[in-house]
Each structure stands twice: as C-alpha cells, then as structure tokens.
C-alpha positions as CSV (number, residue, x, y, z in Angstrom):
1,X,10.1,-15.0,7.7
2,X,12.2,-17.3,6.2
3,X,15.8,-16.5,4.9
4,X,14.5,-16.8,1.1
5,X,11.2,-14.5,1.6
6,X,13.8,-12.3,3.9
7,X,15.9,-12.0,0.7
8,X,13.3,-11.7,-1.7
9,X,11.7,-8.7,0.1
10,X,15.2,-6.9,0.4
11,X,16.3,-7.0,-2.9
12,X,12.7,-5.4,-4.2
13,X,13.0,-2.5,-6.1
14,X,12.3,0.4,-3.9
15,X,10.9,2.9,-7.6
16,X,12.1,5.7,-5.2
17,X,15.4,5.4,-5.5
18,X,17.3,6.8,-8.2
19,X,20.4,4.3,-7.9
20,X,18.0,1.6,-9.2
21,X,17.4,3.7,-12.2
22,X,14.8,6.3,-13.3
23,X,11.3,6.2,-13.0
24,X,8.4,8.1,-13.0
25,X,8.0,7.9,-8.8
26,X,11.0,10.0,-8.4
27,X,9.8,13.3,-10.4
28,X,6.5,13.3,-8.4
29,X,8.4,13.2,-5.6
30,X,10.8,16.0,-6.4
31,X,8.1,17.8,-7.6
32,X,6.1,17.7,-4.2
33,X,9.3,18.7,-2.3
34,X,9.7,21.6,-4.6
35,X,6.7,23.0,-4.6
36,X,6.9,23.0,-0.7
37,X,10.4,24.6,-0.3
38,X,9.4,27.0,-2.7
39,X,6.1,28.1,-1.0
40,X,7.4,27.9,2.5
41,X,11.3,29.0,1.8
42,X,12.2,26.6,4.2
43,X,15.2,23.5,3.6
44,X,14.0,19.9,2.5
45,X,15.9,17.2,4.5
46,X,15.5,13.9,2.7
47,X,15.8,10.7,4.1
48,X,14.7,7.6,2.9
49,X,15.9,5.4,5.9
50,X,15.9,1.6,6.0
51,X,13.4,-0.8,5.0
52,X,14.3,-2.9,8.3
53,X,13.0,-0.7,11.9
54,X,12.4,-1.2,15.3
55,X,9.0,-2.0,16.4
56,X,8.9,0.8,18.7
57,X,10.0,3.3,15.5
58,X,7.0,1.7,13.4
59,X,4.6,1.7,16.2
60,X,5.2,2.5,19.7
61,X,7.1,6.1,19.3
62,X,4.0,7.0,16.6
63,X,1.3,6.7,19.4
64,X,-0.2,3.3,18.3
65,X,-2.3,1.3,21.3
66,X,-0.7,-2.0,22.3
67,X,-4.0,-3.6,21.0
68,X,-4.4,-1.2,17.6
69,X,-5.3,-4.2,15.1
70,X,-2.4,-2.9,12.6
71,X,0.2,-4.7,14.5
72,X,-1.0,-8.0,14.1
73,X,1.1,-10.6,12.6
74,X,-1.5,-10.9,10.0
75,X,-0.9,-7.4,8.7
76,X,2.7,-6.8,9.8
77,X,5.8,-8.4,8.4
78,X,7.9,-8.8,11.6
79,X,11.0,-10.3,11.4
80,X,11.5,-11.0,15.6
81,X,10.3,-8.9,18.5
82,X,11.7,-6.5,18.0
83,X,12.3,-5.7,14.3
84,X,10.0,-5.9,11.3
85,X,9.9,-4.4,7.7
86,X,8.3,-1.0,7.9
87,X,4.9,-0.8,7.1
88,X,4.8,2.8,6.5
89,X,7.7,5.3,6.0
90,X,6.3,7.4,8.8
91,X,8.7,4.9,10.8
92,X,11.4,6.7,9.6
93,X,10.0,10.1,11.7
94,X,10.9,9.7,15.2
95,X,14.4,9.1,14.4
96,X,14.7,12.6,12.3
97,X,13.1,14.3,15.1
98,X,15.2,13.2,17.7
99,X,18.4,14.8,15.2
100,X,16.3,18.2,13.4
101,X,17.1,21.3,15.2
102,X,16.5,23.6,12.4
103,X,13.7,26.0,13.3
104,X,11.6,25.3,10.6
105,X,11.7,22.3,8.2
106,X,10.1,20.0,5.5
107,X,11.2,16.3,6.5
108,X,10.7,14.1,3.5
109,X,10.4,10.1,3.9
110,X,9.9,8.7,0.3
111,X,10.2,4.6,-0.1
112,X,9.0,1.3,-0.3
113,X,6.5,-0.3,2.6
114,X,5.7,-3.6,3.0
115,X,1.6,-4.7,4.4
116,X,-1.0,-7.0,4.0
117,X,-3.4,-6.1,1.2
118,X,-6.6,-7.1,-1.0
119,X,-5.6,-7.5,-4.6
120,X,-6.9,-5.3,-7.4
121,X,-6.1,-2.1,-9.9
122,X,-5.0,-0.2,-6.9
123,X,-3.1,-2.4,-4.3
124,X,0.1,-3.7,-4.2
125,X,1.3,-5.9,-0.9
126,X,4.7,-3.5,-1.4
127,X,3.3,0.1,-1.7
128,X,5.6,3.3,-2.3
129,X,4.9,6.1,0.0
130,X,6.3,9.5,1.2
131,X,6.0,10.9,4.3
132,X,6.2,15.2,4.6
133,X,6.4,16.5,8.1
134,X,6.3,20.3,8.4
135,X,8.1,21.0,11.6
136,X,8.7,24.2,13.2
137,X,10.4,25.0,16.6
138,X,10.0,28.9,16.8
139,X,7.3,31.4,15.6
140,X,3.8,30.8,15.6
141,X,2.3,27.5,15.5
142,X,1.0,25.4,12.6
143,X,-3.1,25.8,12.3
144,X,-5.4,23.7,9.7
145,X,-4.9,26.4,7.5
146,X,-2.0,25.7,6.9
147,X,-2.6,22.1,6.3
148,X,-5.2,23.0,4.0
149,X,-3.1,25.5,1.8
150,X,-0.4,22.3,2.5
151,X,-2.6,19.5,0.3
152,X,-3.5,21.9,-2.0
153,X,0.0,22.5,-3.3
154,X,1.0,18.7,-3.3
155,X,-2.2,18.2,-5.6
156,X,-0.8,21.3,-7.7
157,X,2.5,20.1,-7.6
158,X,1.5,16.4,-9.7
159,X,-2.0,17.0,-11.0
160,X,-3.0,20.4,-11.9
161,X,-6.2,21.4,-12.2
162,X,-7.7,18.6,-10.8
163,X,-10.3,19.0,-7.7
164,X,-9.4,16.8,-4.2
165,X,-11.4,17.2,-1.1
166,X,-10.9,15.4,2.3
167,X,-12.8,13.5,5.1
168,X,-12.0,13.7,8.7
169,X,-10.2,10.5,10.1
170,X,-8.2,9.6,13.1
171,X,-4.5,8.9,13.2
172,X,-2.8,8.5,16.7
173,X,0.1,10.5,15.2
174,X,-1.8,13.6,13.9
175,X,-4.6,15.8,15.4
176,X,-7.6,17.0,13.0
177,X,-6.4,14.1,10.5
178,X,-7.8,13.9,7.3
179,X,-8.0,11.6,4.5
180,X,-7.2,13.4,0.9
181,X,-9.1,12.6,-2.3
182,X,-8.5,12.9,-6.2
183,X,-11.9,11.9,-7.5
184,X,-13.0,8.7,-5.8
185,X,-9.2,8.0,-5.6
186,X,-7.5,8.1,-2.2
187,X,-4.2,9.5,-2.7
188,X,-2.9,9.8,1.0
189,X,-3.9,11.3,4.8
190,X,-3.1,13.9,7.0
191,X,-3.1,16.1,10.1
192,X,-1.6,17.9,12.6
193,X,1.8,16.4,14.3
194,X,0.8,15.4,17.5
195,X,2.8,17.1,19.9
196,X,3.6,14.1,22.1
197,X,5.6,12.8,18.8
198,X,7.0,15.8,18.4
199,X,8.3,16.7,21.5
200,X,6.0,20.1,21.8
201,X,7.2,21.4,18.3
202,X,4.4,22.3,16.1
203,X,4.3,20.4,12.4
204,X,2.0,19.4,9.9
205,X,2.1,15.6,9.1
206,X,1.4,14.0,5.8
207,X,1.6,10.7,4.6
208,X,1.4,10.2,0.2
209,X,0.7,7.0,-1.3
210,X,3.1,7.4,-4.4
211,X,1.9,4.5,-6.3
212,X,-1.7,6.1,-6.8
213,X,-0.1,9.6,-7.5
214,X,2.0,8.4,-10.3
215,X,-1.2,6.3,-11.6
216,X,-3.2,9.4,-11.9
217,X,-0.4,11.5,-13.5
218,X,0.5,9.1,-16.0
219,X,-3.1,7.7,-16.7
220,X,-2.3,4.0,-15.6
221,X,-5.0,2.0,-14.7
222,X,-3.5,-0.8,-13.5
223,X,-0.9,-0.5,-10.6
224,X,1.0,-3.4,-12.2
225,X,2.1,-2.0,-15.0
226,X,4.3,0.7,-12.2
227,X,6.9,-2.7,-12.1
228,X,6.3,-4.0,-15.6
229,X,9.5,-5.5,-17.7
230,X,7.9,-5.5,-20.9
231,X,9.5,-3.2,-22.5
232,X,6.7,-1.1,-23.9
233,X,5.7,-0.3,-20.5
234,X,8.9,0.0,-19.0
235,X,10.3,2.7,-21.3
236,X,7.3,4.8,-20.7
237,X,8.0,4.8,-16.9
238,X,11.0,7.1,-16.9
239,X,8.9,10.5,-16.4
240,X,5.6,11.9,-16.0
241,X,4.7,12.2,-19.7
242,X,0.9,10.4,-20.2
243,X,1.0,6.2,-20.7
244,X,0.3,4.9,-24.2
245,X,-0.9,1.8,-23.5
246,X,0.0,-1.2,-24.9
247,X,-2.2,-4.0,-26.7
248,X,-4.4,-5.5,-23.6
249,X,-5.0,-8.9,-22.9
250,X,-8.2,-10.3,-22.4
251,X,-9.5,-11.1,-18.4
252,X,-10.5,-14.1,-17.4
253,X,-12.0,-15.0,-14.3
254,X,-12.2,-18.4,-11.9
255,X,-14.9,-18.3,-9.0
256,X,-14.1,-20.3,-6.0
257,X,-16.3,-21.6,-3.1
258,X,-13.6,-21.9,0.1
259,X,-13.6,-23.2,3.6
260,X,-12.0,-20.9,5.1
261,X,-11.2,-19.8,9.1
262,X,-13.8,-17.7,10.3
263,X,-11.5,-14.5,10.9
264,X,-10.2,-14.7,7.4
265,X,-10.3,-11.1,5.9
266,X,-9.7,-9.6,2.2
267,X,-6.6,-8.0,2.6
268,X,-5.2,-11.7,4.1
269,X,-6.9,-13.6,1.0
270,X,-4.8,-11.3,-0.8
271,X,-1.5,-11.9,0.9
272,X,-1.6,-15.5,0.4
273,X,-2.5,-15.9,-2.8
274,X,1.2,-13.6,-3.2
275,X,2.8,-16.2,-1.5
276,X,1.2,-19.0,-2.8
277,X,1.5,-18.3,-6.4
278,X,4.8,-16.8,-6.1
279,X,6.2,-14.5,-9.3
280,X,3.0,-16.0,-11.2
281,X,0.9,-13.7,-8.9
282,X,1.3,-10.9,-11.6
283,X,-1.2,-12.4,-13.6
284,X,-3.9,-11.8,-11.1
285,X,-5.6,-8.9,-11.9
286,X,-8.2,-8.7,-9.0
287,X,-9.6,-11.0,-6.0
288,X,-13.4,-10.1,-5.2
289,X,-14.9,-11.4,-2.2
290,X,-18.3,-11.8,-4.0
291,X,-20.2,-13.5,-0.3
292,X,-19.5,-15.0,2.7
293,X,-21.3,-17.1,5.1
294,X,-20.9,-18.3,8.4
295,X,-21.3,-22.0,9.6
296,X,-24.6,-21.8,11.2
297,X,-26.5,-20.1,7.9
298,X,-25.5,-22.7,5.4
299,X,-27.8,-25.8,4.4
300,X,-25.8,-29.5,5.6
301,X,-26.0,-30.0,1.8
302,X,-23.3,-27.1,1.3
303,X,-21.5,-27.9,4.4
304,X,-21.2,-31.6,3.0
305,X,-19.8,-30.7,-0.3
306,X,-17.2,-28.4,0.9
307,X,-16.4,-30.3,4.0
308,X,-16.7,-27.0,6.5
309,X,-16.4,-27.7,10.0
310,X,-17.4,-25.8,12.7
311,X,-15.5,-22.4,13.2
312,X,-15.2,-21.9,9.4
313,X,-17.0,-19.5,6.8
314,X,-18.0,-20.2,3.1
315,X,-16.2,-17.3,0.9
316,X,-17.1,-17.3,-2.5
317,X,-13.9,-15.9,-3.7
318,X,-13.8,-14.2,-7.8
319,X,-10.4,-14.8,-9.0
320,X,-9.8,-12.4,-12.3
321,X,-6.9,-13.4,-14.2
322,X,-5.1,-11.0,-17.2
323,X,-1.6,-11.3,-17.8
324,X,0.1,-8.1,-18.6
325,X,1.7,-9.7,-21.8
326,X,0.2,-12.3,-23.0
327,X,-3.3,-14.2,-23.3
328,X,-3.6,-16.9,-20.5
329,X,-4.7,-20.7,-22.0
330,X,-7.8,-21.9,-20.4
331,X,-5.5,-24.6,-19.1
332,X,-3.2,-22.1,-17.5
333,X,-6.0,-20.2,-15.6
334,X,-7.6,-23.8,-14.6
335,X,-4.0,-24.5,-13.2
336,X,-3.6,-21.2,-11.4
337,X,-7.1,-21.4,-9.8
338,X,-6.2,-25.0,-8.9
339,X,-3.2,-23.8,-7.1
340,X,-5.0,-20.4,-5.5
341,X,-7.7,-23.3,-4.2
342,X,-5.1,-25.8,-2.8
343,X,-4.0,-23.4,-0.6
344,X,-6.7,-21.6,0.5
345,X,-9.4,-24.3,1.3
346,X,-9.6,-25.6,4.5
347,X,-12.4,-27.9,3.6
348,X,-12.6,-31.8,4.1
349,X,-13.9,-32.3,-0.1
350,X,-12.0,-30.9,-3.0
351,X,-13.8,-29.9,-6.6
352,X,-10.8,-29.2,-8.6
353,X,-10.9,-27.5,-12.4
354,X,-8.1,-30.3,-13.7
C-alpha cells in the first residue's frame, strides 16, 4: 500500500466506536451483548482490537490452509509479510484467548474490516462486523443447541419477530458452521469453536455482519446511506428508530464491454473501480457483471474491436450510477464511465462516451 491509501484506510470511521460519535451500529451491538449476558449470566469482555494484525492472527492461528484463496493479495490488504489490515474481526480472537481465564465468557469483537468486494445495495469494501465467542473452561460442554438457542436471541435482540433460518457451511475455525439468514438477507455465520483454536475449551463462535443488521433494523436499502454526510441522513443514524428516507435521485446506468485478464473476478471489478474513482465512487450504486466470455468463443470481428489478446475475457460490465444527493448530468456519468473504462480495459481499441 502506499503511504496515502495507508492513511486513508486508518483514518476511516470505524461506526463502532463511540469516540467517533453516535450511531445506529453501536445500539445493535449493545443490544446483542445484552441480550447474551442476560440469558447466559455470564461477563461480556469487549475488545475491539486494532485494525492493523499479524498474518498469523488473521489467518494462520484461525486454521486457514496455506493455499485457502482468501489470502490472496487480490482479496487481502497486506501491508508486508507479515502484517495486513484485518479482514475480519475474528483476528482479534486468538489474542483474547491466549489472556481469558474466566470459566465461562462472552468475548465480543465489534469493528471495521477491510476486503475485496462486488459493489451493490449490500457491500461495502470496509464492512463492520462483530465477532461473539461463547467460551467456557469448566462444566459441560457447548452442543448445537446451544448455538441454536444462541442465533435466535441475537435475531430477538435487533429484529423481533422476524423469522431467520440457516444453511450448513464450513469454516476452518468452527465445527457444524452455519450460515444465518433474515429473509433472503445474510446477516452473519456460525459454529462451534474448534477446539484446536481454543486450546480444548468448549465455545460457540459467531461472526455478525453489522452493516446488514443495522440495514434491516432501520429499513435502509442502500448500505451507503450507513456513512452518508447529508444531513437528512445523517441525523437519522444516531439510533435504531426506522429511516425516513429522503427525496431519491434518479439511477442511471453505463454498460461497458472490457478486455479484461482472464482471472478477473466481481468482487476485484469492484475494488478497482474504489480505487480508481476515488471519493467519487459513492455515486456508484451497483456493478453487474451482465456476461462474460472467453477468448476462444468470441467472433475476430469482436476481438478486433476491443483489441483482446489472447489470455483475456470479454466482460460486459453494467455500471449503475445514483448519487445519494443529487441528480448526475449525463455528462457527469459519461465522464465517470470514461474513467471506470480507462482503467479497466486492457484492450488494444478504445470506444469512449466523450
């Protein structure tokens, strides 16, 4: 990273914490741990930890394979070999292990993470998330039961009444893990501590994606508006009363045909069109990969007017554009697609909207 995008990602808001000021993320986080402690009688020690970790915090101590895709440069932000912004807060884990020798204990993680991500109404490339570990040293060990009784007072805690359900996935952290559901929303995963990151103890992972949570709670449909500085929006982000939303803008939308590398994937689309548009990214609304195809399938005629070479792909990429404040100029959007297509097409021939 360089020293600027090193000093940019520091001095992000973490919504978690309340020396930044109030907002909405912190009262679903109490709310979780208080529903917990209450239902467990059991001490909540939280810790939100740094943003900066060790590699073998973030990976290596949490069970993931030398070769697990996750910790490629392309999806991790690593600042050397050895450090790298945390890309979950479940890095935070090992290290409150190592010190907890209370008997039974709710460890709670809540802060900002920094990933690789597609771009749309529910992903941000700086997500919020908290991490709940259940651990207990004595008495009888933790079951499924008791994970299921766990998710079903988080849900309680920020949206009551509302129905979840789960579907099994693997973690190498957890055992029985389990991906948890709001409607067709995914609002975090769980499981079973694995004992070898425990140290023997038995626990009950979790890992809440607090963005999504406070979306749901509020009624905001657009994850953007969680770190808007209009100030209609940004009064109403103080607490957990429902979003009044604000006059909307009109979408517009730019399709792009791109050369691309052939290993080019959604979630890296979406993390350069961060970087390459800078603070004017929050006017992007969405990026849809609407097709892709492979050098061999296209006609010469389309590998001709894109210049593709061997090796590359054709992505047909939708760009939808709606600033969160005002309407966006046809000339503005033609000069944000022009920039979006600068730096994403690898191509040999240009077709530019100015």
């Amino acid at each position: 990273m360089t020293p600027d995008e090193l000093s940019a990602a520091l001095s992000l808001r973490d919504l978690t914490d309340p020396e930044a000021g109030e907002h909405a993320m912190q009262h679903v986080v109490s709310a979780i741990e208080y529903a917990l402690a209450r239902a467990w009688v059991i001490p909540v020690r939280r810790d939100p930890g740094p943003r900066i970790v060790s590699v073998t915090d973030n990976y290596d101590r949490l069970r993931y394979s030398p070769e697990a895709v996750t910790r490629d440069s392309r999806y991790s932000r690593y600042l050397d070999g050895e450090r790298m912004f945390r890309s979950h807060t479940t890095a935070r884990i090992p290290a409150l292990l190592d010190a907890n020798a209370l008997p039974d204990v709710l460890l709670s993680v809540p802060g900002v993470c920094y990933r690789r991500d597609v771009i749309d109404h529910r992903h941000v490339g700086e997500p919020h998330q908290l991490d709940l570990w259940r651990i207990r040293r004595s008495g009888p060990p933790l079951t499924e039961a008791d994970l299921v009784h766990m998710i079903g007072l988080v849900v309680a805690a920020v949206l009551p009444g509302l129905p979840w359900r789960t579907q099994p996935n693997t973690h190498p952290y957890t055992l029985a893990g389990r991906e948890i559901y709001v409607g067709d929303v995914e609002i975090g995963e769980c499981g079973l501590a694995h004992p070898e990151v425990t140290g023997g103890a038995s626990g009950l992972a979790m890992g809440l994606g607090l963005d999504r949570l406070v979306m749901l709670a509020k009624g905001v449909d657009d994850i953007r508006l969680l770190r808007s500085a209009d100030p209609r929006v940004a009064a109403q982000m103080g607490d957990l009363s429902p979003y009044r939303p604000v006059s909307t803008m009109p979408p517009t939308h730019r399709d792009l045909s791109l050369a691309v590398a052939g290993d080019l994937d959604a979630e890296l689309l979406g993390d350069r069109v961060r970087d390459l548009l800078g603070p004017d990214a929050a006017a992007v609304e969405e990026i849809v990969v609407r097709s892709e195809t492979g050098y061999a399938e296209l006609p010469d005629s389309a590998r001709a007017r894109m210049g593709l070479r061997p090796g590359q792909k054709n992505v047909l990429l939708r760009v939808v554009l709606r600033d969160l404040t005002r309407t966006l100029t046809a000339a503005e959007a033609n000069a944000l697609r022009d920039r979006i297509y600068a730096g994403l097409h690898e191509g040999e021939v240009y077709e530019w909207a100015t």
